[in-house]
C-alpha atoms as an extended CHARMM CRD file, in Angstrom:
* protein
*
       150  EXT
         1         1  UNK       CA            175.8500000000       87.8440000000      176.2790000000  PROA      1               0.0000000000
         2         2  UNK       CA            173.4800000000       85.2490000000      177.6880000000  PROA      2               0.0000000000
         3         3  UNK       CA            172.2700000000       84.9860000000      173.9430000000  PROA      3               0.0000000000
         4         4  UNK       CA            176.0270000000       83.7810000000      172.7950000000  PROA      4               0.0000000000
         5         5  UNK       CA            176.5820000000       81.3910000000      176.1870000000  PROA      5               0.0000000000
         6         6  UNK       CA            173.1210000000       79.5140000000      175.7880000000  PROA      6               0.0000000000
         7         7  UNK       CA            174.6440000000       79.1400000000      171.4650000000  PROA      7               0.0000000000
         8         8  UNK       CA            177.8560000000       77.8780000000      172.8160000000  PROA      8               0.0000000000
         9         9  UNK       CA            176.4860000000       75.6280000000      175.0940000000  PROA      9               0.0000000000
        10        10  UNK       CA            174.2000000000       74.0000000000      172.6410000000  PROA      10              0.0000000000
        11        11  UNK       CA            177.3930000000       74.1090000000      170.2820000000  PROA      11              0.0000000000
        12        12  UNK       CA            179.0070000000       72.2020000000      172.4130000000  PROA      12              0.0000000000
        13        13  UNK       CA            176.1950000000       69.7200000000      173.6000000000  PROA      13              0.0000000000
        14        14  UNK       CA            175.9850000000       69.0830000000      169.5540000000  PROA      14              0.0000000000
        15        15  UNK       CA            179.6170000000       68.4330000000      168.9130000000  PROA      15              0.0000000000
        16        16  UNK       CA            179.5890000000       66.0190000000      172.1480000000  PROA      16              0.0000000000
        17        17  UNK       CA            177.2060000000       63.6970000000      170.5770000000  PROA      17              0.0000000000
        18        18  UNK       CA            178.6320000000       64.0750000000      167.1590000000  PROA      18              0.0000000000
        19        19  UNK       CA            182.4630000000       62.9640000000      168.3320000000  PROA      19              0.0000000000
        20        20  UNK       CA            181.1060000000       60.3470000000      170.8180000000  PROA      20              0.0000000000
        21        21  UNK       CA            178.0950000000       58.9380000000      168.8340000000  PROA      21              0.0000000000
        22        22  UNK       CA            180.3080000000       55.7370000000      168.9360000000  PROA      22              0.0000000000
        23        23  UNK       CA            180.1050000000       55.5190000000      165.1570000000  PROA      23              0.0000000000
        24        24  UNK       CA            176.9690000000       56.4860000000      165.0900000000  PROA      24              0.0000000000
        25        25  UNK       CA            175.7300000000       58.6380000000      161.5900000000  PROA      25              0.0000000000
        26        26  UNK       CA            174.1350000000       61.4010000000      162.5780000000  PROA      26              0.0000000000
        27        27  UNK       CA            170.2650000000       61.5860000000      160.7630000000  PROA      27              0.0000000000
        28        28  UNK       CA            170.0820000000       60.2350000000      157.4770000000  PROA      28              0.0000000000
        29        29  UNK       CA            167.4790000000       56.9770000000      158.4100000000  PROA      29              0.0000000000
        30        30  UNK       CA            164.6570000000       57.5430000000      160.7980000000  PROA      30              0.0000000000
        31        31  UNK       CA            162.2640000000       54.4110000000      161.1770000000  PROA      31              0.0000000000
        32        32  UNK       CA            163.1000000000       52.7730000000      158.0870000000  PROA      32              0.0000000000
        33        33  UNK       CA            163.2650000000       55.8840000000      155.3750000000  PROA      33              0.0000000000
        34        34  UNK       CA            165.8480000000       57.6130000000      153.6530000000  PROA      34              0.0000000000
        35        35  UNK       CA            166.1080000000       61.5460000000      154.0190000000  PROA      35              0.0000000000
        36        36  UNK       CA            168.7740000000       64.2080000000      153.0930000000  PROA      36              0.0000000000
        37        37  UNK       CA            169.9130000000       65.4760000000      156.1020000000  PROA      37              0.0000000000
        38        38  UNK       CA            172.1310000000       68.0000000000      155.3950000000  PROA      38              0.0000000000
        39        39  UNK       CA            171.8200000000       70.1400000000      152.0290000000  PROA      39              0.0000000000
        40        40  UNK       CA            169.8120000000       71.9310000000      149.7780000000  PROA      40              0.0000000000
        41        41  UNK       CA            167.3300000000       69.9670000000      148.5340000000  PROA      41              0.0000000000
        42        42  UNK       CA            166.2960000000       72.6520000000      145.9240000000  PROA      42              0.0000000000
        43        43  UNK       CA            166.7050000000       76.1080000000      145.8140000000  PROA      43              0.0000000000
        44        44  UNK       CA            163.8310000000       77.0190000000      148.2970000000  PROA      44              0.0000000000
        45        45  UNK       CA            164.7660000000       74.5420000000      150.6480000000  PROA      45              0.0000000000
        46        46  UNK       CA            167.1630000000       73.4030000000      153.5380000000  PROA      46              0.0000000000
        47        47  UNK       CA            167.4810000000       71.0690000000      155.3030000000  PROA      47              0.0000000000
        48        48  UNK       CA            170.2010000000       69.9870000000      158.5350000000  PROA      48              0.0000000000
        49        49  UNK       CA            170.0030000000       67.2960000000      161.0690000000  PROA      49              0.0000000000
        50        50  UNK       CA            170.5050000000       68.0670000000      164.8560000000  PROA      50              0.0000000000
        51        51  UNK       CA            170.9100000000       66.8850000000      168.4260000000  PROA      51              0.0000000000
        52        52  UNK       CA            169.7280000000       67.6730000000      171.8560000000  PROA      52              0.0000000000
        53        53  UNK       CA            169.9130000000       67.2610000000      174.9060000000  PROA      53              0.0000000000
        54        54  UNK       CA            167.3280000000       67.1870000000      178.1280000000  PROA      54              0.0000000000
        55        55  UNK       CA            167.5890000000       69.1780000000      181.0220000000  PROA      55              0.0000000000
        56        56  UNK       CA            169.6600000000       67.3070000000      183.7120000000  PROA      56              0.0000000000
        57        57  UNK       CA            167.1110000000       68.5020000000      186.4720000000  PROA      57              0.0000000000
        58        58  UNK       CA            163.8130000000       66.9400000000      184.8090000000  PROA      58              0.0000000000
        59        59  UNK       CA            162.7230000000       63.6880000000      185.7790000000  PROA      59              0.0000000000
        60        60  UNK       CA            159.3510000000       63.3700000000      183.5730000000  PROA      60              0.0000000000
        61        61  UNK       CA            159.7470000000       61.8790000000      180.5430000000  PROA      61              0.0000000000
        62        62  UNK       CA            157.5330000000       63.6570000000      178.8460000000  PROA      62              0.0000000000
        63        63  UNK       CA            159.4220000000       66.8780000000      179.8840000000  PROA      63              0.0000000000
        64        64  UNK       CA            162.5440000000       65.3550000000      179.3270000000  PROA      64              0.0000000000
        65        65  UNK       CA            161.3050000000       65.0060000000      175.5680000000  PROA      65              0.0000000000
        66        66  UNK       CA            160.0270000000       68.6770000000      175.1490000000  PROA      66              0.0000000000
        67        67  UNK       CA            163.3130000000       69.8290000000      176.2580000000  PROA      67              0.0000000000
        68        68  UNK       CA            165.7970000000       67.7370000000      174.0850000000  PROA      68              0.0000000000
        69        69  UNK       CA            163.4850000000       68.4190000000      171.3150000000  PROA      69              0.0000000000
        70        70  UNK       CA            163.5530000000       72.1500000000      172.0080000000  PROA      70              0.0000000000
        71        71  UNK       CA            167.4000000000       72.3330000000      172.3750000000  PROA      71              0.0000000000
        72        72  UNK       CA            167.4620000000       70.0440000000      169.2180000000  PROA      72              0.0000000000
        73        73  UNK       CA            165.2180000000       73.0930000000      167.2940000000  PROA      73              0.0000000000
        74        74  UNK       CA            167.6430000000       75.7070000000      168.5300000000  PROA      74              0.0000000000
        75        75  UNK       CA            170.8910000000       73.9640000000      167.6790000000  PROA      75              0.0000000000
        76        76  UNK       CA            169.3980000000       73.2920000000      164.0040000000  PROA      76              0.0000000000
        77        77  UNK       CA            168.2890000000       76.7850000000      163.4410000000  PROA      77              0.0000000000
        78        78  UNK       CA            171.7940000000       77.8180000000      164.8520000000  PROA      78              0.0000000000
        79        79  UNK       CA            173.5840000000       75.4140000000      162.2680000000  PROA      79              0.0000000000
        80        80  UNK       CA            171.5660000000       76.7980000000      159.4180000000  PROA      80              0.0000000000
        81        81  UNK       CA            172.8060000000       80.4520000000      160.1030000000  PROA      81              0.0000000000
        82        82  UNK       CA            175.8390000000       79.5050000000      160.9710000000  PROA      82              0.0000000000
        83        83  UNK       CA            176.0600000000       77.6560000000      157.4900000000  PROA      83              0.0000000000
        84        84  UNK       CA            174.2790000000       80.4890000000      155.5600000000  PROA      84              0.0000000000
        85        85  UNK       CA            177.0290000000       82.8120000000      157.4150000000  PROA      85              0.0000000000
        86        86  UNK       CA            180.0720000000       80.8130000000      156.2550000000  PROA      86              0.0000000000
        87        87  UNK       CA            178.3430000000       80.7110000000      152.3330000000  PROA      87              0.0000000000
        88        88  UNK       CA            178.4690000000       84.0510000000      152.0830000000  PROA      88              0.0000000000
        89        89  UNK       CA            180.9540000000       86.1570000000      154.5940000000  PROA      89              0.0000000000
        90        90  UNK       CA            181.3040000000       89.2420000000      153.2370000000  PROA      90              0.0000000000
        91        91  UNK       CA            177.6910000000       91.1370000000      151.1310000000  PROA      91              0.0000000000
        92        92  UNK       CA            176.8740000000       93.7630000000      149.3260000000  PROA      92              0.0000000000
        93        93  UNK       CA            175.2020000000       96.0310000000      151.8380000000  PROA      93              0.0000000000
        94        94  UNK       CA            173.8610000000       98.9520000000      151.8080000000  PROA      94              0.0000000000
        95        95  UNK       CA            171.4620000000      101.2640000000      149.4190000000  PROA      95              0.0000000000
        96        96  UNK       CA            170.3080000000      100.4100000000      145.8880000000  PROA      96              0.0000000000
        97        97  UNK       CA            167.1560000000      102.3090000000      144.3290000000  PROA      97              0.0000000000
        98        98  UNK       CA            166.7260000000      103.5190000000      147.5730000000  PROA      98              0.0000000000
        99        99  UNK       CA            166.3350000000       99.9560000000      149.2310000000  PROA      99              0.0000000000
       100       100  UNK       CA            168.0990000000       98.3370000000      151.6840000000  PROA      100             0.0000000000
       101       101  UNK       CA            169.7260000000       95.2950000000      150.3600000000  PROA      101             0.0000000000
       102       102  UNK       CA            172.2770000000       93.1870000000      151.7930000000  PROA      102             0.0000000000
       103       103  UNK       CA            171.0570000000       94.0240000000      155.4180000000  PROA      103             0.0000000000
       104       104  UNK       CA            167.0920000000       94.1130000000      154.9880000000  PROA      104             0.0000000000
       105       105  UNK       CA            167.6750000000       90.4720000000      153.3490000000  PROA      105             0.0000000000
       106       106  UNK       CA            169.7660000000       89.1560000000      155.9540000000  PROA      106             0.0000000000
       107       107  UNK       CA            166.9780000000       89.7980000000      158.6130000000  PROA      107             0.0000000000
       108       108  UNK       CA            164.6630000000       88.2770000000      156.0750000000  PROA      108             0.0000000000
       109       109  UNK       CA            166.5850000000       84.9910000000      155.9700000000  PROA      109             0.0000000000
       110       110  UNK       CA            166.8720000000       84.7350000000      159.4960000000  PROA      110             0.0000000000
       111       111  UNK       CA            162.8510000000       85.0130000000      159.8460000000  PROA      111             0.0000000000
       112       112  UNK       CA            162.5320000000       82.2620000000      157.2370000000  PROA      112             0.0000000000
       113       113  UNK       CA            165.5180000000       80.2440000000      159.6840000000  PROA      113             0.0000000000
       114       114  UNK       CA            163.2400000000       80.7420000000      162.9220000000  PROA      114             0.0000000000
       115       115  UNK       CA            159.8640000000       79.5390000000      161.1310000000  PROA      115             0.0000000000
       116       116  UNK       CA            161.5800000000       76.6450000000      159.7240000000  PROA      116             0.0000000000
       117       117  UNK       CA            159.7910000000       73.0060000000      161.0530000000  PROA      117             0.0000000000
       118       118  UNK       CA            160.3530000000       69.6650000000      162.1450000000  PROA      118             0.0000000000
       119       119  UNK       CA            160.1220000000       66.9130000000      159.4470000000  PROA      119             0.0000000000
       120       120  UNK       CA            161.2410000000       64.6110000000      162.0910000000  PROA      120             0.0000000000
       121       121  UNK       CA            162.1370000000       63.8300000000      165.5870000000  PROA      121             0.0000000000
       122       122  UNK       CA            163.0260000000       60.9320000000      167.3960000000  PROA      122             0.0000000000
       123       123  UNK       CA            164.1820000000       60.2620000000      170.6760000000  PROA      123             0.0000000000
       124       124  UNK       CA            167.0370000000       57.5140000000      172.0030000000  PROA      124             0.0000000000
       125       125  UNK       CA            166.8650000000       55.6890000000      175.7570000000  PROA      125             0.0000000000
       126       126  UNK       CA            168.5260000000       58.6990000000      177.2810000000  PROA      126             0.0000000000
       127       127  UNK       CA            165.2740000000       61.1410000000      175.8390000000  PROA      127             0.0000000000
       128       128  UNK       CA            167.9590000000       62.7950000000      173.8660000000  PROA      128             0.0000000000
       129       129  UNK       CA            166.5850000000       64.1800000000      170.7280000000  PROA      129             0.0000000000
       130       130  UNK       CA            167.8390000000       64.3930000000      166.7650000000  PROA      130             0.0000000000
       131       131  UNK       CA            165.6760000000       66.0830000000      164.2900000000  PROA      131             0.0000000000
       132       132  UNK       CA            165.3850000000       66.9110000000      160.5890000000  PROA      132             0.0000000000
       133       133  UNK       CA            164.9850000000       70.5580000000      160.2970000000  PROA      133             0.0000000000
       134       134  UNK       CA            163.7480000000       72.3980000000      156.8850000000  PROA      134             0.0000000000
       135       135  UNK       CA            163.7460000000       75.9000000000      156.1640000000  PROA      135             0.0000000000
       136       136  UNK       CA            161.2920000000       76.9590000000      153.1050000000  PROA      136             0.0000000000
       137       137  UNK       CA            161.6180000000       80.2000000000      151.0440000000  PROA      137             0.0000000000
       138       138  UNK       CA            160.9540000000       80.9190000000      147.8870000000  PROA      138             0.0000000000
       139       139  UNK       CA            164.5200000000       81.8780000000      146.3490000000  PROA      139             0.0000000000
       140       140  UNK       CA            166.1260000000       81.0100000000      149.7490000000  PROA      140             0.0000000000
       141       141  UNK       CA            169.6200000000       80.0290000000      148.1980000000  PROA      141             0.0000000000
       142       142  UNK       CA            169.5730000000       83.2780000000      146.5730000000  PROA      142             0.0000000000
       143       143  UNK       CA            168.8250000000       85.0590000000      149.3800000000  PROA      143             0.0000000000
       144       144  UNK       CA            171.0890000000       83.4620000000      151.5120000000  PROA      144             0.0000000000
       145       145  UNK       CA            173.9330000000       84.0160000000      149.0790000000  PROA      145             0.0000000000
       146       146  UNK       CA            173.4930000000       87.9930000000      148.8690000000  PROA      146             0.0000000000
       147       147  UNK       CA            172.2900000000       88.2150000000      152.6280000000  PROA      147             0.0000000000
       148       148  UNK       CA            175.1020000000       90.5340000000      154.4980000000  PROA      148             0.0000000000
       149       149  UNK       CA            175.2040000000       88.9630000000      157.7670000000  PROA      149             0.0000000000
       150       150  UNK       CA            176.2630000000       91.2220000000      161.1920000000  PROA      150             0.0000000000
C-alpha cells in the first residue's frame, strides 16, 4: 500500500510541474543540446524525461539535490512501466515448451526499467530536478510488447 501512495504522490508531484511549468517544455534541450526525450530511440532503447521534487524538510542544498534527483529517477522509471503497461495491456501468459513466457518476461523488463541511468540531470533555483532517463536491452521493444504485466 505504501508502495502505490509513495507512486501516486510522485504522480502527482510530476503532473504539478507539467500543468504549471508556465509554458515551460518539459526536457528536450539541456545546456545547449538537442535530445529525444520521450521515445524509442531504437529498438533496445528508451528513453523519457522526468521531474522531481526535494524534500520540503531539507535545508542543504546538496541534499536538496540528491532528493529531487532521486524522486526524479523514481518518477521516470514509473513512467516507463507505466508506458510499457499501456503498449501492451493484455499478454500471452503462461507455458510454452515448458517456459514461462509472458510473466517471466515481464519481470525481466522491469529489471532492465530499474537499471536504467541518467543521461542527464539538471537542477532549477528551487533544486527541483528533470532528468533524461534511458533504459537499454537488447530486444527491449520486443520484450516490452509480449511482456504480460500484473
Amino acid at each position: 500500500m505504501k508502495k502505490y501512495l509513495l507512486l501516486a504522490f510522485i504522480f502527482a508531484i510530476a503532473f504539478t510541474f507539467i500543468a504549471c511549468g508556465g509554458g515551460q517544455k518539459l526536457g528536450g534541450t539541456v545546456k545547449g543540446k538537442t535530445y529525444v526525450t520521450e521515445g524509442w530511440i531504437d529498438d533496445n532503447t528508451y528513453r523519457i524525461a522526468a521531474a522531481g521534487a526535494p524534500k520540503r524538510d531539507l535545508e542543504n542544498r546538496v541534499q536538496r539535490r540528491e532528493s529531487s534527483r532521486r524522486a526524479a529517477i523514481l518518477n521516470a522509471q514509473y513512467q516507463v512501466l507505466e508506458k510499457f503497461k499501456g503498449a501492451r495491456l493484455e499478454g500471452a501468459s503462461g507455458m510454452s515448451d515448458f517456459e514461462m513466457t509472458g510473466m517471466a518476461v515481464a519481470q525481466e523488463v522491469e529489471g532492465h526499467i530499474k537499471n536504467g541511468s541518467v543521461r542527464t540531470a539538471t537542477w532549477d533555483d528551487e533544486d527541483n530536478c528533470e532528468v533524461i532517463y534511458e533504459v537499454k536491452a537488447k530486444d527491449l521493444r520486443k520484450k516490452a510488447s509480449s511482456a504480460s504485466w500484473q
